[in-house]
C-alpha positions as CSV (number, residue, x, y, z in Angstrom):
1,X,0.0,0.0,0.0
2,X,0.9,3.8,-1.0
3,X,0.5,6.6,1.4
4,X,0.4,9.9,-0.5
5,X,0.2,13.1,1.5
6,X,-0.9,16.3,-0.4
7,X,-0.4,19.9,1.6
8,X,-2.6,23.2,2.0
9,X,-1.9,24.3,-1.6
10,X,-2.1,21.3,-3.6
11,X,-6.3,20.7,-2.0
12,X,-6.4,24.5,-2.0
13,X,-9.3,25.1,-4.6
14,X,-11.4,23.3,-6.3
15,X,-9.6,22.9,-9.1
16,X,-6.4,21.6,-7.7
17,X,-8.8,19.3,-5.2
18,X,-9.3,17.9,-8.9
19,X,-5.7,17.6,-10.0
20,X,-5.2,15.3,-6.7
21,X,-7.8,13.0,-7.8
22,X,-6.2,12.4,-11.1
23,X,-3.1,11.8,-9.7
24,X,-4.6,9.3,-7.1
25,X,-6.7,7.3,-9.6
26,X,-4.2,6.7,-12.5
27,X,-3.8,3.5,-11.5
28,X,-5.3,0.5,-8.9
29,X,-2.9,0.8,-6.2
30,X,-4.2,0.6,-2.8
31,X,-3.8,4.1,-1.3
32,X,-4.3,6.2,2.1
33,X,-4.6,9.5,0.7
34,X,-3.7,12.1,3.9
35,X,-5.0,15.9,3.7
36,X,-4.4,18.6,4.7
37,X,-6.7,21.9,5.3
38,X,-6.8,24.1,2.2
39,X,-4.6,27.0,1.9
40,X,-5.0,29.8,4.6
41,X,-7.7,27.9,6.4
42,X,-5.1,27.4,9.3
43,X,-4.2,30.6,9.4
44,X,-7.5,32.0,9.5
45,X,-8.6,29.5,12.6
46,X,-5.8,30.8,14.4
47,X,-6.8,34.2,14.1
48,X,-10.5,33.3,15.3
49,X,-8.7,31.3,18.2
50,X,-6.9,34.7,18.6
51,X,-9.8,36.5,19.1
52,X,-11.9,34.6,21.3
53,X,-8.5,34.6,23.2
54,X,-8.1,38.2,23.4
55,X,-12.3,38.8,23.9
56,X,-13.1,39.9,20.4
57,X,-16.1,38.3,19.0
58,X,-17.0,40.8,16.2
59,X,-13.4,40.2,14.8
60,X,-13.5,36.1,15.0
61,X,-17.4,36.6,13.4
62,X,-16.1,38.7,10.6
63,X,-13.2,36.7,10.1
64,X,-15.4,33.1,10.1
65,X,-18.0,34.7,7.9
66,X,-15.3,35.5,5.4
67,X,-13.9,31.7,5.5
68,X,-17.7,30.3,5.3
69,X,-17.9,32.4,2.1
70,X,-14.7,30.9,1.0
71,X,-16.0,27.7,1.0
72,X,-19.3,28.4,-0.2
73,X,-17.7,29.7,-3.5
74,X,-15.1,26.2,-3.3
75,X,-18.3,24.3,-3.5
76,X,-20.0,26.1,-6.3
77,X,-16.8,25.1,-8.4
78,X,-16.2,21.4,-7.1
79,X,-19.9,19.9,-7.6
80,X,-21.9,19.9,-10.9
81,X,-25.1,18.0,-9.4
82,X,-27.2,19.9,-7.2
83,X,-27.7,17.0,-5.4
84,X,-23.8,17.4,-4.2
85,X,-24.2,20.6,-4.6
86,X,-26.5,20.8,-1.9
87,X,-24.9,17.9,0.4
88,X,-21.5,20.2,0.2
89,X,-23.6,23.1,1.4
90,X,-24.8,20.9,4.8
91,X,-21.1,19.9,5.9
92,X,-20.4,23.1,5.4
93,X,-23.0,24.5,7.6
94,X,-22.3,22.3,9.9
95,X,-19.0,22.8,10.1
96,X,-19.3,26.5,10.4
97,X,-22.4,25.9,13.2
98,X,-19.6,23.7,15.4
99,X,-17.1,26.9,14.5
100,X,-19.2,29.6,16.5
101,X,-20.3,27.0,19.0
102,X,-17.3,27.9,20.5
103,X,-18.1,31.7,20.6
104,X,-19.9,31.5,23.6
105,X,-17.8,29.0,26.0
106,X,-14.8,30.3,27.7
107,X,-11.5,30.1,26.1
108,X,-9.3,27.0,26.6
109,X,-6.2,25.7,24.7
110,X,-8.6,22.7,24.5
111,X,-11.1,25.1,22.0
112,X,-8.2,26.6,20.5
113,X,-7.1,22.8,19.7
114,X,-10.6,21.7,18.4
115,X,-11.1,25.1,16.0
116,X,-7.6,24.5,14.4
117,X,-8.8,20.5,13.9
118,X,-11.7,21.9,11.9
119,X,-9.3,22.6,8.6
120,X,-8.6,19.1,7.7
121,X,-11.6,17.6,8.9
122,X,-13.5,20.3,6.2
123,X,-11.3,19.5,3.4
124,X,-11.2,15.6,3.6
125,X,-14.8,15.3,3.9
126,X,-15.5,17.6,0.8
127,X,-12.9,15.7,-1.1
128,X,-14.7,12.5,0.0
129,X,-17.9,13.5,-1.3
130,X,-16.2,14.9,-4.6
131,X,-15.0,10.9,-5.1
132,X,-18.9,10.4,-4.4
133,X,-19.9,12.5,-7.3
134,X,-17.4,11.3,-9.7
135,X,-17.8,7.5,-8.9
136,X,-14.4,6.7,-7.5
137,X,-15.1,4.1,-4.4
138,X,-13.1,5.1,-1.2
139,X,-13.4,5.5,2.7
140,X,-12.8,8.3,4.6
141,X,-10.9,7.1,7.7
142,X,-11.1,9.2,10.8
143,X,-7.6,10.5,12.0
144,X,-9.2,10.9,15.5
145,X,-10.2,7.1,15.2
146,X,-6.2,5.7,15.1
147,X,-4.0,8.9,15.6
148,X,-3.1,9.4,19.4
149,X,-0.2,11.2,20.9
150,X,1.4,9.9,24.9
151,X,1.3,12.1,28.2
152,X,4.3,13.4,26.3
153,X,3.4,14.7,23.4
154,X,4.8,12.3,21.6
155,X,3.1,9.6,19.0
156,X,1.9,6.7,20.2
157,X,2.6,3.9,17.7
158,X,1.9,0.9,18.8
159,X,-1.2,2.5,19.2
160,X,-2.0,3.7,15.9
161,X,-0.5,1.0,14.1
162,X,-3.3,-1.2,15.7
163,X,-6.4,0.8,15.2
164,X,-5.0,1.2,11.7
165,X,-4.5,-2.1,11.0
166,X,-7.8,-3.1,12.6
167,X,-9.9,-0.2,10.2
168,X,-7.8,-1.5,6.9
169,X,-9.2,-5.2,7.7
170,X,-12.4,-4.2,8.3
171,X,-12.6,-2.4,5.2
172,X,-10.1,-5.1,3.3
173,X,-12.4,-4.9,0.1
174,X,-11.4,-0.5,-0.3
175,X,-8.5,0.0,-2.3
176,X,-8.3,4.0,-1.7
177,X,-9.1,5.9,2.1
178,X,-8.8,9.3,2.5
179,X,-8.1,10.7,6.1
180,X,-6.4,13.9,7.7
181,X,-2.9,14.9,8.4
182,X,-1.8,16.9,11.4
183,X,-5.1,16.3,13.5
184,X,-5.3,13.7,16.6
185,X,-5.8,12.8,20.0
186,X,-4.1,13.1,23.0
187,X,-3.8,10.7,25.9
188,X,-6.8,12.5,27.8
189,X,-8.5,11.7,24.6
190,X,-9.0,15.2,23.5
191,X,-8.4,17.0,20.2
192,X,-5.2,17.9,19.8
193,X,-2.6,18.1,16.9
194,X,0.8,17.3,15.8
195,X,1.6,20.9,15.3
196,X,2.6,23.0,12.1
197,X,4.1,20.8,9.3
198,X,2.3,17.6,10.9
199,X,0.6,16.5,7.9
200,X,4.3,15.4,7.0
201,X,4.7,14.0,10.4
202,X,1.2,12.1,9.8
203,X,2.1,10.1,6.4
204,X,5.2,9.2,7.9
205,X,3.4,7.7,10.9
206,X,0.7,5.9,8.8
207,X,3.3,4.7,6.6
208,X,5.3,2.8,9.3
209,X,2.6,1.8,10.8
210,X,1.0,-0.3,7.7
211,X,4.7,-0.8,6.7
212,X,3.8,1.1,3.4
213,X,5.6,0.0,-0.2
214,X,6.0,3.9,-0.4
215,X,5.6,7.1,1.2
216,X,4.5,10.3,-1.0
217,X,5.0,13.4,0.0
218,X,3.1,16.1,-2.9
219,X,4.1,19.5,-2.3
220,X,4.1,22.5,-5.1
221,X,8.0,22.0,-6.3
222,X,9.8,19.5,-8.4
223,X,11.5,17.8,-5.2
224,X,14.4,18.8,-2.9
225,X,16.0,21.4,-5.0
226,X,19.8,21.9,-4.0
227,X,19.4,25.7,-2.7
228,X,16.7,27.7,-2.1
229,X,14.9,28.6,-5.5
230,X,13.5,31.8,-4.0
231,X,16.9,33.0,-3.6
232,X,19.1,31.3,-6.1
233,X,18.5,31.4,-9.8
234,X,20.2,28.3,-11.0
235,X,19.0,25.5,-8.8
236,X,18.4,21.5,-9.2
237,X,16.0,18.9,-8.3
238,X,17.6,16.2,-6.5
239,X,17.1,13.2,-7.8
240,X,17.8,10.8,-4.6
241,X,19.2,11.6,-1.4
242,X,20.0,9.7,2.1
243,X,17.3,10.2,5.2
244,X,20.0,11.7,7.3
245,X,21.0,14.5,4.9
246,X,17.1,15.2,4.3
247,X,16.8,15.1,8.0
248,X,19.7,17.9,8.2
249,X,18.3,20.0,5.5
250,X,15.2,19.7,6.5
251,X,16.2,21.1,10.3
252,X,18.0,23.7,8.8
253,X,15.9,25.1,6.9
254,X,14.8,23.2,3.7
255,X,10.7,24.1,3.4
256,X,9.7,21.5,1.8
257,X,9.4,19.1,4.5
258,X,9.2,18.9,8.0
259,X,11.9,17.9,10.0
260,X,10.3,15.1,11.9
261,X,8.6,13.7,8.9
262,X,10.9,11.5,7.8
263,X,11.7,10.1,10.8
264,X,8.7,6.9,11.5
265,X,9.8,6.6,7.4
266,X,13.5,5.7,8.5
267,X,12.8,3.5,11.2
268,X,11.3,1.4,9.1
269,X,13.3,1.9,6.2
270,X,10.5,3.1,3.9
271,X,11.3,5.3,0.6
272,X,9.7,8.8,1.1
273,X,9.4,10.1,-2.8
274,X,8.7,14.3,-2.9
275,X,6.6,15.4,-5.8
276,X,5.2,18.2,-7.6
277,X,1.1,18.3,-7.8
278,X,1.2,20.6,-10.4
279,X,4.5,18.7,-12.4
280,X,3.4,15.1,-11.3
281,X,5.2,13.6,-14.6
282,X,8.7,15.3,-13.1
283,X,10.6,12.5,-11.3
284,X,11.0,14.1,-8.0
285,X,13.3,13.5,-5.0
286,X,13.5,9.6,-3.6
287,X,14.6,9.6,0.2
288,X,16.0,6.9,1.3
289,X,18.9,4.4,2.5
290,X,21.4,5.5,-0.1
291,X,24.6,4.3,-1.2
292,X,26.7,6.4,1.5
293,X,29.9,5.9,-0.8
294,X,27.9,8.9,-3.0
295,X,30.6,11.5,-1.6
296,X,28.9,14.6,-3.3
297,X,27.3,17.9,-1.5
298,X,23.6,17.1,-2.1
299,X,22.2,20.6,-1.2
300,X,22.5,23.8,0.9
301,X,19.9,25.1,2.8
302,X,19.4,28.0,5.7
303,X,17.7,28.6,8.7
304,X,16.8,32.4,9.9
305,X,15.9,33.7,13.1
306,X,18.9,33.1,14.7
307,X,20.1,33.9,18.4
308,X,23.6,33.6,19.3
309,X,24.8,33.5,22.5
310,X,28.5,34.1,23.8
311,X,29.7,32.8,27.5
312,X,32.8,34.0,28.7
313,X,34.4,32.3,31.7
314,X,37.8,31.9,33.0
315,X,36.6,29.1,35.2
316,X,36.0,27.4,31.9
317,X,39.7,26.5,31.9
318,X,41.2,23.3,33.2
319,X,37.7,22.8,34.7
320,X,35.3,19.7,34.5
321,X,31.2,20.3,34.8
322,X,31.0,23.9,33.0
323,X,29.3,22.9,29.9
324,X,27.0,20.7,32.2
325,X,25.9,23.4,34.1
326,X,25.6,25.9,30.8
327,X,23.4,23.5,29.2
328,X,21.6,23.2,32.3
329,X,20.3,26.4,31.6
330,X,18.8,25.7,28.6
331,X,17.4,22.6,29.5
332,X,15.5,23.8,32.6
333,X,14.1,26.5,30.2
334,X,12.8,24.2,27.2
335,X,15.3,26.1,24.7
336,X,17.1,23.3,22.1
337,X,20.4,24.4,20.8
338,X,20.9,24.7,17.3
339,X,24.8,24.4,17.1
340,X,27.6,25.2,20.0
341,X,31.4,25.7,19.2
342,X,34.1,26.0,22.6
343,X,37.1,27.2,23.2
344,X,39.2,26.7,26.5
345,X,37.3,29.5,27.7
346,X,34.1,30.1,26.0
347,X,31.4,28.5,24.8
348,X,29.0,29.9,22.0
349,X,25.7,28.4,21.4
350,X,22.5,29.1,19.0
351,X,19.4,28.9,19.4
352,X,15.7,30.3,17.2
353,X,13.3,30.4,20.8
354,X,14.2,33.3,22.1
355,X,10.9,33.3,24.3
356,X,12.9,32.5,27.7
357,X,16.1,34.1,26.4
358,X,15.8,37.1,28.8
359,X,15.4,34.3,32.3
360,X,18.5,32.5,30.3
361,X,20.4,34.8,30.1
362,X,20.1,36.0,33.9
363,X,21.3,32.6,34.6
364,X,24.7,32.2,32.5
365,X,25.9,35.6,33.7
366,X,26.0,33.6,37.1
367,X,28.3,31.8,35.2
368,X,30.2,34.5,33.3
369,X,30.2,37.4,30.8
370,X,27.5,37.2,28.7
371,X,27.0,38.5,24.6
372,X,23.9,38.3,22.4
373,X,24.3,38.6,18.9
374,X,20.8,38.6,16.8
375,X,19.3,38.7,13.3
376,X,21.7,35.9,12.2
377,X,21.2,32.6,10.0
378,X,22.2,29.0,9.9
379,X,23.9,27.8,6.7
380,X,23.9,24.5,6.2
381,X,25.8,22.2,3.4
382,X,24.0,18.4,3.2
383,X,26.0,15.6,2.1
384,X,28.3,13.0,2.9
385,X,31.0,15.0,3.8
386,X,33.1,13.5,6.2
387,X,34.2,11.1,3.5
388,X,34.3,13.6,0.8
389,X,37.1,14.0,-1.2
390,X,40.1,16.1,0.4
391,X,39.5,20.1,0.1
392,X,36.3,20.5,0.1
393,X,36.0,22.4,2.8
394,X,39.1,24.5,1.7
395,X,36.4,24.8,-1.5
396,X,33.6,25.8,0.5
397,X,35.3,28.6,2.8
398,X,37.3,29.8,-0.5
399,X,33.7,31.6,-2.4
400,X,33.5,33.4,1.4
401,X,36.3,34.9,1.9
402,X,34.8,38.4,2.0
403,X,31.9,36.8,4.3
404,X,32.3,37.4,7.9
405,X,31.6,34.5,9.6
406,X,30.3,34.1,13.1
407,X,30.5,30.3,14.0
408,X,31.1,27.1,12.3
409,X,30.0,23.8,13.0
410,X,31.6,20.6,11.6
411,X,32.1,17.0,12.8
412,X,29.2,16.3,14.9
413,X,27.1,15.0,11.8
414,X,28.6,13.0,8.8
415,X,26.4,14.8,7.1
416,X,26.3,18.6,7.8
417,X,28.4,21.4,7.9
418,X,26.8,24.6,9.1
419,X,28.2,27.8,9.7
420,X,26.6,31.3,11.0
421,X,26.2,34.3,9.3
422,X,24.7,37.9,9.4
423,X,20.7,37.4,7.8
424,X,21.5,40.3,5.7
425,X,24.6,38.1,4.0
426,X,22.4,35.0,3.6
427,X,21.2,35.6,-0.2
428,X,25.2,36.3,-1.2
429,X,25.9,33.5,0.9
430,X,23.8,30.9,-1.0
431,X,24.4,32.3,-4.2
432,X,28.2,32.1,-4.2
433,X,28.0,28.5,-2.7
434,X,25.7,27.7,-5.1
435,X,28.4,29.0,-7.6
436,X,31.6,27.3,-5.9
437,X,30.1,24.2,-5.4
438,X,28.0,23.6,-8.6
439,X,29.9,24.9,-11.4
440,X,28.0,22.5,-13.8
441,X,25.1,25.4,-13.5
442,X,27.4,27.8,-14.8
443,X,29.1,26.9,-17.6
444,X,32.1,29.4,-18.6
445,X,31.3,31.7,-21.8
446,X,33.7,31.2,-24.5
447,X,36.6,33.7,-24.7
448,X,36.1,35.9,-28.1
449,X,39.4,36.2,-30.0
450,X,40.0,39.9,-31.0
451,X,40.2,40.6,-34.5
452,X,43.6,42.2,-35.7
């Protein structure tokens, strides 16, 4: 079985809705098709959350009314029978009904929780009754049914792989279900979610769980490009890459994917192939075990928003239980660490949550002096590097040398080497990597002989 996740954009009007269908029914394979909410749905339940929140119920109206209409129009394009017609107009209702239900209840991160669950459960359901109309047997399968998070947050998969597989048996004789990404339940058995990018996270799950053939991933690009195409003219799809240098790119900034997806997908050792909805005969990007003797750079990517911290300590020096007591800090404030670099008396360290860095920061100067630098960005080079060929990295540092760099991170991943540098050098950053380290994209110009 196939599990084939399409995002916000690709189910984000009718018409696209439509381009998923074709893709899914070209041929018999059995298929769980995973959903997200159409484009700026989550954004707009936020909002509504926001205002309930902040005791604006005009806004949230205003702002639901312009959503209902939204759909209203979605349906007017997706069903030709008024008989559909007509059925899309109920969910919809009733959708919207359960919406303001929660306009007169106090606030609660449990309503906030339920609203933003209303997306996918909107868009699945109209896409189910759109297979109705067209004639295409399939199931929609309940994400609240089998999709259950722990006490920690974290997904509970022995859980979901046997509700899953108990629903597929039932149903043995349905070759295509359709269900939601990102939505589930929590061990209380409320609504809850697997936060932003979760519909990624989702496929991933159900595909370990049903030990999938494949994993599908449709997104609006050709693949994993090898720089960011929104900053770099000359890019590449990747044909195939490793799940540890996706994982990297995907942490450091790579868009196209979240960087837990691929994680359930590894595990169990199942390809994850990214495609374009609106390209789907391009090849796209395979993920997967790879050949690790491939001792190219794959792909650069970069992360903004980040927050460099400097400690300064000459108790740092000769000492044992410093960096313990630093990280510490951190720890008992729920901040990860991007990268850290140390010297025999100082310790730099990034992070991109800067919501406890002023109770962090009181902290380490307990410890020592203290600097902040901010408005900086993560660069990160994917690829099997530590058995590249000798001088790459000579090769990589050579196209910057009129970039200040702030920090550089190398050895604790096979797979990555990131460095820091100012945001505002981040576009000249990628572009001249993208230059030093792909000179097949820029082929020299013959030299014109003059003419005596």
């Amino acid at each position: 079985m196939i599990v084939s996740k399409f995002g916000g954009t690709s189910v984000g009007s009718a018409e696209n809705m439509k381009k998923v269908v074709d893709i899914i029914t070209q041929n018999k394979e059995p298929r769980i098709v995973v959903l997200s909410a159409m484009s700026g749905t989550t954004n707009t339940l936020v909002a509504i959350a926001q205002n309930l929140r902040e005791y604006h119920p005009q806004e949230a109206e205003f702002l639901t009314q312009q959503l209902y209409k939204k759909y209203i129009g979605v349906i007017g394009e997706l069903y030709e029978e008024d008989e559909f017609f007509e059925k899309g107009r109920i969910l919809i209702d009733y959708f919207f009904t359960h919406i303001r239900s929660f306009f007169e209840v106090p606030y609660s991160q449990s309503v906030e929780k339920i609203l933003l669950a209303q997306g996918e459960l909107i868009s699945t359901n109209l896409f189910q009754l759109y297979l109705e109309q067209i004639g295409v047997k399939s199931k929609l399968l309940p994400a609240l049914t089998f999709m259950r998070i722990d006490e920690k947050g974290e997904p509970d998969k022995s859980f979901i792989a046997q509700k899953l597989s108990k629903l597929l048996y039932q149903n043995k004789e349905t070759k295509l279900f359709i269900t939601q990404g990102f939505i589930c339940k929590n061990y209380s058995k409320e609504i809850d979610n697997l936060e932003r990018g979760g519909s990624d996270y989702s496929a991933s799950l159900i595909g370990a769980a049903i030990d999938a053939e494949q994993i599908q991933i449709y997104t609006d690009i050709d693949g994993m490009h090898n720089n960011d195409p929104r900053y770099v003219d000359r890019t590449f799809s990747l044909e195939k890459i490793s799940f540890d240098e996706a994982a990297e790119l995907a942490y450091f900034g790579a868009k196209i994917l979240h960087p837990q997806s691929i994680l359930p997908a590894k595990e169990k050792n199942i390809p994850v192939l990214v495609k374009n909805t609106f390209n789907p005969e391009a090849k796209g990007t395979l993920i997967c075990n790879c050949d690790y003797n491939d001792h190219h750079i794959k792909a650069i990517a970069a992360k903004d928003g980040i927050t460099a911290v400097k400690i300064k300590s000459y108790r740092m020096l000769m000492a044992y239980g410093f960096l313990k007591k630093i990280f510490d800090v951190f720890d008992k404030n729920r901040t990860p660490i991007d990268m850290i670099s140390t010297s025999e008396v100082a310790v730099s360290i990034t992070i991109d949550q800067t919501k406890r860095l002023d109770d962090i920061l009181t902290e380490l100067r307990s410890y020592g002096s203290v600097e902040v630098d901010t408005d900086l960005s993560i660069i990160c080079i994917a690829g099997n590097i530590a058995q590249n060929k000798k001088g790459i990295t000579g090769a990589i540092f050579s196209t910057l040398e009129n970039i200040p760099i702030r920090m550089i991170s190398y050895g604790g991943s096979n797979y990555n080497l990131s460095f820091l540098v100012k945001t505002t050098d981040k576009v000249a950053v990628l572009n001249l990597l993208n230059k030093g380290l792909f000179k097949q994209l820029y082929p020299k110009t013959p030299t014109l002989l003059k003419q005596e």
